[in-house]
C-alpha positions in Angstrom: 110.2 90.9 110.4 110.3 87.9 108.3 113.1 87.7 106.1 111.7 85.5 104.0 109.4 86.9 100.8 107.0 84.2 99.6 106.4 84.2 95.5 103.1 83.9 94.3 102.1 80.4 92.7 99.6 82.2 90.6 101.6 84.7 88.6 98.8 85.3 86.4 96.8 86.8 89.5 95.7 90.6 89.6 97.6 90.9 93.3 100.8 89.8 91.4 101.9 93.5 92.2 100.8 94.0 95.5 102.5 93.9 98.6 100.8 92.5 101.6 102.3 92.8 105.4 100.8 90.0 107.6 100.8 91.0 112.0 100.1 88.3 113.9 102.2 87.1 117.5 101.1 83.6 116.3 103.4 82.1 114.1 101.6 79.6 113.0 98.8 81.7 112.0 101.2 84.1 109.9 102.2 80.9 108.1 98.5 79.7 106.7 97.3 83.4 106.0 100.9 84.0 104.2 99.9 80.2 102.5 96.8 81.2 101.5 97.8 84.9 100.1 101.2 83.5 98.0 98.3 80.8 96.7 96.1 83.7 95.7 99.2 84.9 93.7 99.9 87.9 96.1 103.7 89.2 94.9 105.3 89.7 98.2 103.5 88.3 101.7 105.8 89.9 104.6 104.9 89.2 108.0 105.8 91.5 111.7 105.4 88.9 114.7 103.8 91.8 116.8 102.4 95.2 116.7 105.8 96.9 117.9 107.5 95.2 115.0 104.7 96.5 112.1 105.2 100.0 113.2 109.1 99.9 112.7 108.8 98.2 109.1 106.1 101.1 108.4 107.2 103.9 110.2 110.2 104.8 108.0 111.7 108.3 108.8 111.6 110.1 105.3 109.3 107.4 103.5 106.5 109.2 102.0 104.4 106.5 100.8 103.6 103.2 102.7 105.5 100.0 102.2 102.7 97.9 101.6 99.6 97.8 99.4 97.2 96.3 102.7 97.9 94.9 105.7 96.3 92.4 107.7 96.6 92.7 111.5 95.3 90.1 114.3 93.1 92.3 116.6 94.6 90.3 120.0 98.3 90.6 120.4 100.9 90.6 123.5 103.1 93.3 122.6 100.1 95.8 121.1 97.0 95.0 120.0 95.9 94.9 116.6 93.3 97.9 117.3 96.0 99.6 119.2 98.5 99.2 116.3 95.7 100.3 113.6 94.8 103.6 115.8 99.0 104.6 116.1 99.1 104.6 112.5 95.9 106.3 111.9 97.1 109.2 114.5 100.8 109.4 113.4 99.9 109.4 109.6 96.3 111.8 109.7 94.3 108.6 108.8 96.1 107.8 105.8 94.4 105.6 103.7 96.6 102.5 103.7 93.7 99.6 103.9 94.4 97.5 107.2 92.2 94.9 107.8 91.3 93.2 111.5 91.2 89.5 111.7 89.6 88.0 115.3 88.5 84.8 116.3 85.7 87.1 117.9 82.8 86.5 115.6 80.6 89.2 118.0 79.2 91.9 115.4 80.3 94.7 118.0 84.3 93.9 117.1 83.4 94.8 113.4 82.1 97.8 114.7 85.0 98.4 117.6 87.8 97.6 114.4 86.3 100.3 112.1 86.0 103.2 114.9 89.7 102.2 115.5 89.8 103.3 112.0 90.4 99.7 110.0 89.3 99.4 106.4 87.2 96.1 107.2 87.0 93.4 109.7 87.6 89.6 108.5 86.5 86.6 111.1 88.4 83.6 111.8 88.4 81.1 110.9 88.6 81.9 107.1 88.6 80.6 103.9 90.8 80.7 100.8 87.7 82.1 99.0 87.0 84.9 101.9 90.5 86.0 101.2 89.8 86.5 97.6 86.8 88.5 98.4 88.3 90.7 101.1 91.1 91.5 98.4 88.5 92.5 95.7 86.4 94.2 98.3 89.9 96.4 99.7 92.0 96.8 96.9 89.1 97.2 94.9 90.1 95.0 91.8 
């Protein structure tokens, strides 16, 4: 996991509080969604560079309550694929309500429907905006 915890440009934002882990195997796509997000204002952007990685940073032995406010997991990975990593924490955790939210280049309606029986929140298509951020956010975290 990232070392690195990016501070929110807009501190005025309502996601100043919230705590966002980014999965992607794609470094350079971690870097524009963690751009976008600290843009936002989001207070702390994290980012796991595979599905193996996510599952250690939220899979704490003795943490009752999840790390991060939403997280946003690339649906095609190496390692373990986003669906695969979204269906581990669903089974491990009794569908536990953390939002997680699929991101494909895959604009077929079916993966919408494949991401949501894996048990994700919501399914965003790349590429995406600034503004399609903001929305998913108010849609997720409900604010």
């Amino acid at each position: 996991m990232s070392d690195f915890h990016s501070k929110p440009e807009n501190t005025n934002s309502p996601y100043a509080d919230t705590d966002i882990l980014v999965v992607d195997d794609q470094k350079a796509s971690r870097i524009l969604l963690r751009a976008f997000l600290t843009r936002i204002g989001v207070g702390r952007v994290d980012e796991a560079k595979n599905g193996i990685e996510a599952l250690r940073v939220l899979m704490v032995p003795g943490r009752n309550n999840w790390p991060f406010d939403l997280v946003f997991v690339s649906r095609k990975m190496k390692e373990m694929s986003g669906l695969e990593l979204v269906r581990t924490l669903r089974k491990v955790t009794a569908g536990n309500a953390m939002p997680v939210v699929i991101i494909s280049e895959d604009l077929d309606p079916s993966i919408a429907k494949e991401a949501t029986m894996a048990g994700a929140t919501d399914y965003m298509p790349r590429p995406y905006t600034e503004e399609n951020l903001r929305e998913m956010l108010k849609k997720v975290l409900k604010s």
